[in-house]
ZAMARGU-4260 file (C-alpha; in steps of 0.2 Angstrom, whole numbers, plus 5000, padded with zeros to 4 digits):
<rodrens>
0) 5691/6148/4838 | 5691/6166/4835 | 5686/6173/4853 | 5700/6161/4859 | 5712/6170/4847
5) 5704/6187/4854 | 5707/6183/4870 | 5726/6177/4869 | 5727/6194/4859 | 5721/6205/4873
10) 5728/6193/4888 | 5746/6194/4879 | 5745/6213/4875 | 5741/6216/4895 | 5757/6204/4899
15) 5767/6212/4890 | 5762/6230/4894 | 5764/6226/4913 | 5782/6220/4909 | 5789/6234/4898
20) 5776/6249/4902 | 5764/6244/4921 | 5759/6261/4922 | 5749/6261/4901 | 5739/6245/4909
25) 5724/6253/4912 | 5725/6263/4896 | 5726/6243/4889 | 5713/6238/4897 | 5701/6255/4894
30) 5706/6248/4875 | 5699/6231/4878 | 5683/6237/4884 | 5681/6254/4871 | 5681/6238/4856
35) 5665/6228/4867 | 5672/6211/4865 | 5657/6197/4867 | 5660/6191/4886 | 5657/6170/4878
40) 5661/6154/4886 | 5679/6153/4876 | 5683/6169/4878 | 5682/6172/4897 | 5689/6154/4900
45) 5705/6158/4888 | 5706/6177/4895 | 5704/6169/4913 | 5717/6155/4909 | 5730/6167/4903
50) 5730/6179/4918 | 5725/6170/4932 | 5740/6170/4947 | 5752/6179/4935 | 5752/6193/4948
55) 5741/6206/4958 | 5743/6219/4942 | 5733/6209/4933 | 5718/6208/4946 | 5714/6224/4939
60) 5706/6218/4921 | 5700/6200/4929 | 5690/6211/4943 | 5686/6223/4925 | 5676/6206/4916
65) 5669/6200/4932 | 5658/6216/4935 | 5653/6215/4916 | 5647/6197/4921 | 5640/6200/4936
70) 5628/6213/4927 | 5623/6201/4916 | 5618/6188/4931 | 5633/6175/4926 | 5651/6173/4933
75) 5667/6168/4927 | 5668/6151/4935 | 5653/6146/4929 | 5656/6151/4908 | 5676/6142/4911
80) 5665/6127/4919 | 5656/6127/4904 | 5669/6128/4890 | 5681/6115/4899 | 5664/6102/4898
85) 5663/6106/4882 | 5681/6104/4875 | 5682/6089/4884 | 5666/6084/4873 | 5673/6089/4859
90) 5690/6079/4861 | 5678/6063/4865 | 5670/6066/4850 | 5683/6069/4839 | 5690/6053/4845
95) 5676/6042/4843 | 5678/6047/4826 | 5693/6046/4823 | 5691/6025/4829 | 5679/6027/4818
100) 5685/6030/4805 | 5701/6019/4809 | 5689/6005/4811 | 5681/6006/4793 | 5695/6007/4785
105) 5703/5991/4793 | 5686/5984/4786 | 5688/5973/4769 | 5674/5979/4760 | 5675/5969/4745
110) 5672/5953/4756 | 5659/5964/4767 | 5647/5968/4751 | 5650/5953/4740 | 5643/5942/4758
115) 5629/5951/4757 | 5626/5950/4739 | 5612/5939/4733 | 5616/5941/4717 | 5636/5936/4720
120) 5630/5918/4728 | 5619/5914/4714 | 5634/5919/4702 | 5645/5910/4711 | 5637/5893/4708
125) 5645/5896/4688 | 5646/5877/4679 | 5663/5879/4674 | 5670/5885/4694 | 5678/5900/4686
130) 5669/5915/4694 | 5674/5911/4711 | 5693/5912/4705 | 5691/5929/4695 | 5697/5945/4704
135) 5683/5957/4712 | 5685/5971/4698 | 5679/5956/4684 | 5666/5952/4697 | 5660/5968/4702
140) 5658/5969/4682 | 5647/5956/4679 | 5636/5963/4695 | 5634/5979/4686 | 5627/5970/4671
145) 5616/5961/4679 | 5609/5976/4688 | 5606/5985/4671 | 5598/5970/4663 | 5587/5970/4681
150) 5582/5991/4680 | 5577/5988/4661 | 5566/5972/4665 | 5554/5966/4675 | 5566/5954/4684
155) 5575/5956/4700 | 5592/5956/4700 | 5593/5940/4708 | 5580/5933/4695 | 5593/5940/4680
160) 5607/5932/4688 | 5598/5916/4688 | 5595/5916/4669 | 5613/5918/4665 | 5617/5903/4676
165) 5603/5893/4669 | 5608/5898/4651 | 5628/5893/4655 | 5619/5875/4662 | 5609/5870/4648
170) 5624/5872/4636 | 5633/5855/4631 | 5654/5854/4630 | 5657/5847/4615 | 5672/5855/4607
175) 5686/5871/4615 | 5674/5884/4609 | 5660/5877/4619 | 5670/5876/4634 | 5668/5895/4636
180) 5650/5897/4634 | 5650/5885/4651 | 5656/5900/4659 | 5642/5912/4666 | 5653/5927/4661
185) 5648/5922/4641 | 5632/5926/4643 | 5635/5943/4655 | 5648/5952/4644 | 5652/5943/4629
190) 5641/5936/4615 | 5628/5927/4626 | 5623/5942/4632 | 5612/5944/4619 | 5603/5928/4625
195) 5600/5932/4645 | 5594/5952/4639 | 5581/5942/4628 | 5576/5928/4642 | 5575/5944/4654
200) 5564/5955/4642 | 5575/5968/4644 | 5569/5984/4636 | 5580/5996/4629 | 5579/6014/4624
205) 5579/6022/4605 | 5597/6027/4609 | 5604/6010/4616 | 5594/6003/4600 | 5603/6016/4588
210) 5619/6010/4598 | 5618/5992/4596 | 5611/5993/4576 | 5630/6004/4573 | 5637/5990/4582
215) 5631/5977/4571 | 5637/5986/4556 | 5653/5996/4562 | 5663/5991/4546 | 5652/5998/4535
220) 5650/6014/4547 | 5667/6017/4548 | 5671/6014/4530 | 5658/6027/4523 | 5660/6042/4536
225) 5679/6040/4530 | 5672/6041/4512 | 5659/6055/4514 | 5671/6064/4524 | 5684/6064/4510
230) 5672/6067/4496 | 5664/6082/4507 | 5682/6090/4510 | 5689/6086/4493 | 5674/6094/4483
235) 5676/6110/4495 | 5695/6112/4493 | 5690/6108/4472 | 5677/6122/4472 | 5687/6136/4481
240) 5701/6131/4468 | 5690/6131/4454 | 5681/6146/4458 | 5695/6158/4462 | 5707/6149/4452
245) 5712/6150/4434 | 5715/6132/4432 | 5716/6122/4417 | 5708/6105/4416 | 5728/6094/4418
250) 5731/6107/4434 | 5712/6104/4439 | 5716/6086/4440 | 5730/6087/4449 | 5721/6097/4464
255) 5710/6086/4464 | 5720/6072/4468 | 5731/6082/4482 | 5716/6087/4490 | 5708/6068/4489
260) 5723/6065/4498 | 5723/6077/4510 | 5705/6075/4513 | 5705/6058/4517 | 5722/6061/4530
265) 5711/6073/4537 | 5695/6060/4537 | 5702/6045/4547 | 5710/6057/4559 | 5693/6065/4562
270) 5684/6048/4560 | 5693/6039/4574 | 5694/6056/4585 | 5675/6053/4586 | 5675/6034/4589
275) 5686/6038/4603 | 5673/6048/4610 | 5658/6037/4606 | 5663/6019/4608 | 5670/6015/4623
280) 5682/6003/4629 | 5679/5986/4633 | 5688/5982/4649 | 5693/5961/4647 | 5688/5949/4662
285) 5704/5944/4673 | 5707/5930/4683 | 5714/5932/4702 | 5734/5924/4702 | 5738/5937/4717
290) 5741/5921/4728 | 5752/5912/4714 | 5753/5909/4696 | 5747/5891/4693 | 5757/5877/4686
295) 5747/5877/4669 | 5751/5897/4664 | 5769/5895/4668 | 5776/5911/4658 | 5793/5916/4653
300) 5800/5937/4653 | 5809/5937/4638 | 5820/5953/4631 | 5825/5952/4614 | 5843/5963/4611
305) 5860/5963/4606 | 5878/5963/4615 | 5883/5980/4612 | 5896/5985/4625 | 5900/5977/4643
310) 5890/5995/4650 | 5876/5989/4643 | 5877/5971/4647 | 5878/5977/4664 | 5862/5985/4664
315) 5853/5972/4655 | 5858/5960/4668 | 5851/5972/4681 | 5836/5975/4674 | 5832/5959/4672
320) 5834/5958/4691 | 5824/5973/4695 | 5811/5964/4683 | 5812/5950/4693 | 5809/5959/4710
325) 5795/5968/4705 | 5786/5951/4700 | 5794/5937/4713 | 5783/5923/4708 | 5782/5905/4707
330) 5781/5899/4688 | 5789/5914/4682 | 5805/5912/4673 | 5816/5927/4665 | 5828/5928/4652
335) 5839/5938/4639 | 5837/5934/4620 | 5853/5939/4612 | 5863/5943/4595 | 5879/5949/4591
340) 5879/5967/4583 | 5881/5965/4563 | 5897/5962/4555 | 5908/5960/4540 | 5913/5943/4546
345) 5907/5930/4557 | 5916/5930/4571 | 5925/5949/4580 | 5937/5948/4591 | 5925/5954/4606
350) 5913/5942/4605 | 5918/5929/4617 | 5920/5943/4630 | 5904/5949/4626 | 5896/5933/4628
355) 5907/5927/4643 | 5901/5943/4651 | 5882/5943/4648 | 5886/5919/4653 | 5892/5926/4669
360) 5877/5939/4676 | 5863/5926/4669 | 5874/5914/4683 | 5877/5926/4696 | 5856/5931/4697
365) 5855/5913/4697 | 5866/5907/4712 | 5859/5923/4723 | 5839/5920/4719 | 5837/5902/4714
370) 5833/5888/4726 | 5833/5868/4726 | 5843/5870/4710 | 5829/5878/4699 | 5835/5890/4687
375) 5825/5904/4687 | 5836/5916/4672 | 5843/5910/4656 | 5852/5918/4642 | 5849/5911/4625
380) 5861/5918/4611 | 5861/5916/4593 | 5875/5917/4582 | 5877/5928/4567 | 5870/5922/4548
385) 5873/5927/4532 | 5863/5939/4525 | 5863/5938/4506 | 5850/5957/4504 | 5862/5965/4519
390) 5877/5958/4512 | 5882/5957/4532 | 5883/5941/4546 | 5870/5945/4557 | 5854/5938/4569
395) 5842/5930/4558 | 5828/5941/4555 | 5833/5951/4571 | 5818/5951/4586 | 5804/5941/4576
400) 5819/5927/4573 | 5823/5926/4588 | 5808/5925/4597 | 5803/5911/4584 | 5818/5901/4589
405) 5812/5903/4606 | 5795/5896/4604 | 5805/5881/4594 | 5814/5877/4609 | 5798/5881/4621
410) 5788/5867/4609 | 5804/5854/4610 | 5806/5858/4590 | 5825/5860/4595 | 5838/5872/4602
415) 5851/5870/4583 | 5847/5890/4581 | 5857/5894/4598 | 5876/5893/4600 | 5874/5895/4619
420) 5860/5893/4631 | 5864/5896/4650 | 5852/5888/4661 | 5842/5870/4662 | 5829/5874/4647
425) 5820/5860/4650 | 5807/5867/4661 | 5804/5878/4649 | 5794/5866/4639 | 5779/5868/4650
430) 5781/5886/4646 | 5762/5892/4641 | 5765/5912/4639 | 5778/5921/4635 | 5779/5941/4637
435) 5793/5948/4628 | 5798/5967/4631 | 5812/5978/4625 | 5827/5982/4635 | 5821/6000/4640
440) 5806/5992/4645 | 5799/5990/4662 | 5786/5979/4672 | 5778/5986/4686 | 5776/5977/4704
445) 5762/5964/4699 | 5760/5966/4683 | 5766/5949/4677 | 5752/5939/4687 | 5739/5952/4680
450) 5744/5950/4661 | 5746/5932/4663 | 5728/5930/4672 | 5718/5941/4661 | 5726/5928/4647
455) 5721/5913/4656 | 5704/5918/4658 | 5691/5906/4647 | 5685/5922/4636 | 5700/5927/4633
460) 5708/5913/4628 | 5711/5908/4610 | 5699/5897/4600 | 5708/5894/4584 | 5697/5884/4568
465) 5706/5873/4558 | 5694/5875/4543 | 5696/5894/4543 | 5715/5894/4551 | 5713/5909/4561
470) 5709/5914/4578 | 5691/5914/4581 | 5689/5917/4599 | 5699/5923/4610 | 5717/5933/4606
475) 5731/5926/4605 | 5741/5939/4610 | 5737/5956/4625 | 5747/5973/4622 | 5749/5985/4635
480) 5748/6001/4637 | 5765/6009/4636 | 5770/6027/4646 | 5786/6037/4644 | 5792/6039/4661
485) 5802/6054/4668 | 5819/6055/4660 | 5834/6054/4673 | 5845/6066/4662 | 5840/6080/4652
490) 5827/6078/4637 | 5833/6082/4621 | 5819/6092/4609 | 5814/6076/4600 | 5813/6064/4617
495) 5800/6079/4623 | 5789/6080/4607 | 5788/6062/4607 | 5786/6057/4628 | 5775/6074/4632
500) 5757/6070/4636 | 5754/6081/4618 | 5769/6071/4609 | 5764/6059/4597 | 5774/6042/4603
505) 5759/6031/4598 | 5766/6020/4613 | 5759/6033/4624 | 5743/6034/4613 | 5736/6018/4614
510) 5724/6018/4630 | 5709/6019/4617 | 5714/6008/4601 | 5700/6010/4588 | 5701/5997/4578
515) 5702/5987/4595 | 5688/5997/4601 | 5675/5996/4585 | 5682/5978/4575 | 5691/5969/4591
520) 5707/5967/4582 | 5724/5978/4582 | 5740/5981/4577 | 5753/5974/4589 | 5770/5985/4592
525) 5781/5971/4599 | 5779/5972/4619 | 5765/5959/4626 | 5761/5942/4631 | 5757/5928/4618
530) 5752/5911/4617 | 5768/5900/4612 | 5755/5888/4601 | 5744/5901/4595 | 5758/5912/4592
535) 5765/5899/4579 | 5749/5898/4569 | 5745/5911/4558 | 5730/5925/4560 | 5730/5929/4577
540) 5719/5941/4585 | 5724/5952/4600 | 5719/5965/4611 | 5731/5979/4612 | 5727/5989/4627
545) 5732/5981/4646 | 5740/5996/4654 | 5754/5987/4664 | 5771/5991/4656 | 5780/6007/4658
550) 5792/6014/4643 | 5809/6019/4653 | 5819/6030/4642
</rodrens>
C-alpha cells in the first residue's frame, strides 16, 4: 500500500509538472531518483500504469526506471506481470472469505451444536417432555452444569447426564410438588442437584465447600455481619466521642444511640454491597413460547390508572396499542383498569365524557385489530366509594382494589365491583397470568411470551401447602427489571438524580436483588406477572428481577 501511494505521488507530481511547468521535468524526475525509491512489484506497476501513453514527455522517467531495472537483470513487464497475478489473488481470496464468512453466519449454530451434542440427546429423553420445549439459553444452562459436575468427577459428561435422567425416572408423581422433580432440570439447577453431584462423586474444592456451608446458613450470616458491623462502628464513633469529648453519662447515651443508628444504616449498606459482589444471580429456566403462547398460559396486559383528562385518555389508548404491537400474540389479551379521580361527591359532571371517551378507543382498537369477533382489549372501570378515613368518593383501595376486583371476575367471583366493562369478559375466565404495568410503563417486542414462559416453566411454577398456607415452591409472582429510558423533553434536576445510571430510582437498581439473591424471596413494587389463583392466596413468593419492562418517563 505504501509504494502504491509513493508511486501515485511521484506519477501525479510528473503530470502535473509537464502541464504547468514541461521544462522543471527532468529536475522532477532527478528528485525521484536523489530520494532511491525501492523499484518493488506495486510500485513499478502503479508508476507504469499512471504514465503509460499519456504522451512522449513522459517517456523520459519510464525510460529513467527501465535502466534502473535492467541493471538489476529484471524489466518492467515482468514486475507489472507479477503484481496484476497477485492482486487478482488477493481479490479471490478476499472473496472466498467474504462467502465465507457469509456462509457461517447464515449457519444456525444452536441447532448445529446441540445435533451433535451427546449430552443434549440423552437430556432430551426428560420423563416429563419439558426440555425439548425450553428455549436454548435454559438449555445451554443445564449443558453447563452437567459439564462442571463431569470435570469435578470421574464421569463423562454423557455418563452425568445420564444420572440426572435416571434420578428424574425413578421419582414417583404423587402430588403438584412431585410433579417437578419429574423434570430433569430439578436435579441439574434446582434442589436435586444435590443428589446427581453425590451420585456423580463430584469433588469440590475448599472454596466451593466454604461457598455452599455460607449457603446453608445465609440467614444467620447476613444477620450477624449486619450486627458486628454495627457494633464495630458504634463502639468507634463512642470511643472517639468519649475520648475527646467531655460528655456526661445522659449525652454519652444519647451518642450512643445516634451512632447505633448510624452504624447499622451504614452496615446493611455495606452488608448487601458485598452480597452483590459474592453471591451471584440465579438466572430462572424459561420455556420457548416464540411460536405462540399456549391455550393453558392465556394472560392478560392489564394497566391500572385513573381518567384524568381526554389528553391523557388519548395516550393511554395508544399505549395500549403500541403494547400490543410490540407483543402480537395469540392468547394475549390487553386492557385498561380504571377509576374516576377523587371527589367530594359521587358523580362530577365530567364523568361520562370521561368514560364515553376511554368506552370509545377500547372499541375503536378493537374493530381495527380483532378478528372472528374476539375481543382482544377491554376497559374495566370501577365507580367511586365512600371513604370514611379520606372523607372522599373514590376507587376502593386505589391499584390493589382494583386489580383484586379483576382476579374476582377472572375466577367468575363476579363482575358487581365494575359499573362498565367494554369487551366480551368471558374469555377472560381462562385467564392464567395477569401482568399489570403502570401507564408510563412499557413492554418491549417479545417480552410478554418471555415473562409468561419463564412463569409456565414446571420449577417455577407455584407449589402452595395448605397446611403451612404459603407458597412453597415456586413464586407466584416474577418482577422485572425496570430502566428509565431517554426523556423526550428536558430533565428536570430531580427526574436526573433519579433516572441517571448514579441516581437512586430503585426501579433502576434491581438487576442484583439481595434478599432474592441470598433468601429467594423479594419485595414486589407493583409491575410484574402473577398467578390469578396464587395471587389470591396469602404469602406468595416471587422473584424480582426479569429484565423485560422499560420505565418511559
Amino acid at each position: 500500500m505504501i509504494d502504491h501511494n509513493l508511486a501515485d505521488y511521484w506519477a501525479d507530481k510528473m503530470l502535473n509538472t509537464v502541464k504547468d511547468e514541461p521544462g522543471n521535468l527532468i529536475l522532477t524526475i532527478a528528485d525521484m531518483a536523489l530520494s532511491k525509491p525501492v523499484l518493488s512489484s506495486p510500485f513499478v506497476a502503479g508508476f507504469t500504469r499512471k504514465l503509460q501513453g499519456k504522451g512522449p514527455a513522459l517517456a523520459l522517467p519510464l525510460s529513467w526506471m527501465e535502466q534502473q531495472l535492467s541493471a538489476l537483470g529484471i524489466n518492467s513487464n515482468d514486475l507489472v506481470w507479477q503484481e496484476n497475478q497477485k492482486q487478482a489473488a488477493d481479490q479471490v481470496s478476499v472473496s472466498n472469505c467474504i462467502g465465507t464468512l457469509r456462509f457461517l453466519g447464515a449457519i444456525n449454530w444452536r441447532e448445529f451444536v446441540e445435533s451433535l451434542s451427546d449430552v443434549e440427546k440423552i437430556l432430551r429423553k426428560d420423563k416429563s417432555g419439558t426440555y425439548p420445549i425450553m428455549d436454548f439459553e435454559t438449555r445451554d444452562r443445564y449443558r453447563h452444569v452437567v459439564e462442571a459436575i463431569s470435570k469435578s468427577s470421574n464421569f463423562s459428561e454423557s455418563e452425568v447426564a445420564q444420572i440426572a435422567i435416571d434420578l428424574a425416572e425413578e421419582q414417583i408423581v404423587t402430588d403438584a410438588n412431585s410433579v417437578r422433580k419429574n423434570h430433569v432440570g430439578f436435579f441439574l439447577v434446582d434442589k436435586g442437584l444435590k443428589l446427581t453431584e453425590k451420585s456423580a462423586r463430584r469433588r469440590f474444592t475448599f472454596f466451593q465447600k466454604v461457598r455452599r456451608w455460607a449457603t446453608g446458613i445465609a440467614v444467620f450470616i447476613y444477620l450477624s455481619s449486619i450486627f458486628l458491623l454495627t457494633l464495630v462502628v458504634a463502639a468507634g464513633m463512642c470511643f472517639i466521642a468519649f475520648h475527646f469529648g467531655d460528655l456526661g453519662w445522659k449525652l454519652f447515651i444519647l451518642v450512643f444511640v445516634l451512632s447505633i443508628s448510624g452504624a447499622a444504616h451504614l452496615a446493611v449498606s455495606m452488608v448487601n454491597w458485598l452480597a452483590t459482589i459474592w453471591v451471584n444471580p440465579k438466572f430462572l429456566p424459561r420455556m420457548d413460547y416464540s411460536e405462540g403462547i399456549p391455550d393453558d398460559c392465556r394472560t392478560l396486559v392489564v394497566v391500572p390508572t385513573m381518567l384524568t383528562g381526554k389528553t391523557y385518555i388519548d395516550e393511554l389508548v395508544e399505549g395500549l396499542e403500541i403494547r400490543f404491537l410490540a407483543n402480537r400474540e395469540a392468547n394475549l389479551y390487553f386492557g385498561l383498569l380504571t377509576d374516576f379521580l377523587d371527589a367530594n361527591t359521587n358523580d362530577m359532571p365530567e364523568d361520562d365524557e370521561l368514560l364515553q371517551a376511554v368506552t370509545n378507543g377500547i372499541i375503536a382498537l378493537n374493530l381495527k385489530y380483532s378478528q372472528n369477533n374476539t375481543t382482544i382489549f377491554f376497559l374495566f372501570h370501577r365507580p367511586r366509594t365512600w371513604n370514611c378515613k379520606e372523607q372522599k368518593w373514590m376507587g376502593y383501595e386505589r391499584k390493589r382494589g382494583k386489580l383484586a376486583a379483576l382476579n374476582a371476575l377472572i375466577l367468575d367471583r363476579g363482575r358487581d365491583e365494575f359499573s362498565k366493562i367494554v369487551g366480551n369478559y368471558q374469555i377472560l375466565h381462562s385467564v392464567k397470568y395477569v401482568i399489570t404495568l403502570d401507564s408510563d410503563t412499557q413492554m418491549p417486542r417479545e417480552a410478554a411470551w418471555k415473562f409468561i414462559a419463564t412463569m409456565a416453566h414446571p420449577l417455577n411454577r407455584a407449589i402452595y401447602s395448605e397446611e403451612k398456607k404459603r407458597v412453597i415452591e415456586g413464586y407466584g409472582i416474577l418482577q422485572p427489571r425496570v430502566a428509565a429510558s431517554i426523556p423526550k423533553d428536558s430533565s428536570s434536576m430531580y427526574l436526573r438524580i433519579q433516572g441517571n445510571v448514579t441516581g437512586i430510582d430503585p426501579y433502576t437498581r434491581v438487576s442484583s436483588d439481595v434478599y432474592q439473591d441470598l433468601f429467594e424471596e423479594g419485595s414486589f413494587i407493583g409491575k410484574g406477572i402473577y398467578d390469578v389463583v396464587m395471587f389470591e392466596r396469602p404469602c406468595i413468593r416471587f422473584y424480582p428481577k426479569i429484565e423485560f419492562l422499560v420505565m418511559i418517563y
